[in-house]
N, C-alpha and C positions, 0 to 999 in steps of 0.2 A: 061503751064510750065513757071516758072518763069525766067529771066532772070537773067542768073548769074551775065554778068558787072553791071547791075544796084545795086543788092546784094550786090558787092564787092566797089564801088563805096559810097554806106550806109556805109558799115562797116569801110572803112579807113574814112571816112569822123566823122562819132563817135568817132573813135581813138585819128583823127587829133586834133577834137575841145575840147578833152578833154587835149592834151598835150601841145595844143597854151600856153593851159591857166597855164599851171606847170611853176614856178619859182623857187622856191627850188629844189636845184637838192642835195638829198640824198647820205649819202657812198654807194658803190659797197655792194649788201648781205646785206641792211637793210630790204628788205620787209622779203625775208627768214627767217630774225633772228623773225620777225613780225608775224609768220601765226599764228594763232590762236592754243592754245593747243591741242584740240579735233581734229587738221586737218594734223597735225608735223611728224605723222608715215610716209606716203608715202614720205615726203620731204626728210626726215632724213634718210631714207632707201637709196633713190637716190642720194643722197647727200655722203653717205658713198660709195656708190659701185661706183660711179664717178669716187670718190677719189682716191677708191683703183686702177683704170684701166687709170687713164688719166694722159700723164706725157707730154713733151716737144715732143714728136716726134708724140704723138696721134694728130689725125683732128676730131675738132666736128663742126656740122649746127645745130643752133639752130634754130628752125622754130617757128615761131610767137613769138619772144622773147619782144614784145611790147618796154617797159622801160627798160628791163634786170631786172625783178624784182628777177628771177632765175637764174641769168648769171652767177652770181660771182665762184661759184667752177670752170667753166670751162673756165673763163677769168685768175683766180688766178693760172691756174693748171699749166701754159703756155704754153698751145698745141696750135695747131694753130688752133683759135676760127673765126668761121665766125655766126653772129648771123644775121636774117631776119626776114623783117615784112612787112606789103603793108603798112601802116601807116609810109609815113617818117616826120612828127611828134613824133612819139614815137621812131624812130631811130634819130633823132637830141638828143631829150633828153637821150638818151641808148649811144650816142655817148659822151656826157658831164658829164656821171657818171662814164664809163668807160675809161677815155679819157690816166691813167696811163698807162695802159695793152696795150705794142705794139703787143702784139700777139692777138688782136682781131679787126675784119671788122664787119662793117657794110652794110645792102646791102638790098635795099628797091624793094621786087618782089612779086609775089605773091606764097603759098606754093603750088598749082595747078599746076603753069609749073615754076619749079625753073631750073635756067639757071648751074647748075651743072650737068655733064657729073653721069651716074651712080657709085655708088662704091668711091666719091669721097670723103667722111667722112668715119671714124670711126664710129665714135658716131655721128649717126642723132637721135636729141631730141626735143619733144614738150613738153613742160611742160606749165599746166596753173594753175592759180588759183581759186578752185570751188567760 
C-alpha cells in the first residue's frame, strides 16, 4: 500500500515548483475565459447555475482551487468564498490575483481532513481542468 503523506508530499511539491516559478499574475476569470472551445459546455453550464444561486449571504469551499483558475464567478458573486489547496504556492499566487474581493480566504489544507465543521458551505465545489 502506498503511502499516502508521501503522495501528498509529491503532489504539493509539483504545485509548489510550478508556481515559485509564476511571475505574471493574470486578471481574476482569465484562464475560464481561456478553455478551449471543444471543453466550454460543462464550464459555461456551471458557470450559469453558480450565477443564478450565489448572492452575498450564499458560503462556497472551493477545494483544490490551485491559482483560482475557476474562482472568479464565486469571488465576483460576493458570498463568502473560502478557496483551498495543499500547495500554498498556488494559494500565495490565487491570493495576488484575487487580492480585490474582500469576500474571499484563502486556506492551505488538505481536501482529505478539511478543518470545517459539516454543513458549513452552501456550495462545496471542485472544479478542475481536464
Amino acid at each position: 500500500m502506498p503511502d499516502k503523506s508521501l503522495d501528498k508530499y509529491r503532489e504539493s511539491n509539483r504545485y509548489d515548483s510550478h508556481f515559485r516559478k509564476c511571475t505574471e499574475v493574470v486578471a481574476p476569470g482569465y484562464f475560464a475565459k481561456h478553455v478551449p472551445e471543444q471543453l466550454r459546455p460543462p464550464y459555461v453550464l456551471y458557470s450559469s447555475l453558480l450565477a443564478q444561486h450565489l448572492n452575498p449571504s450564499s458560503s462556497a469551499l472551493e477545494i483544490g482551487c490551485g491559482s483560482g483558475n475557476f474562482s472568479y464567478i464565486l469571488a465576483s458573486s460576493q458570498c463568502n468564498f473560502v478557496a483551498t489547496d495543499l500547495s500554498k504556492y498556488s494559494l500565495k499566487y490565487f491570493d495576488k490575483v484575487y487580492s480585490e474581493f474582500s469576500n474571499t480566504t484563502s486556506l492551505q489544507c488538505d481536501m482529505e481532513s478539511l478543518p470545517f465543521q459539516n454543513q458549513s458551505f452552501v456550495w462545496p465545489l471542485c472544479m478542475t481542468f481536464p
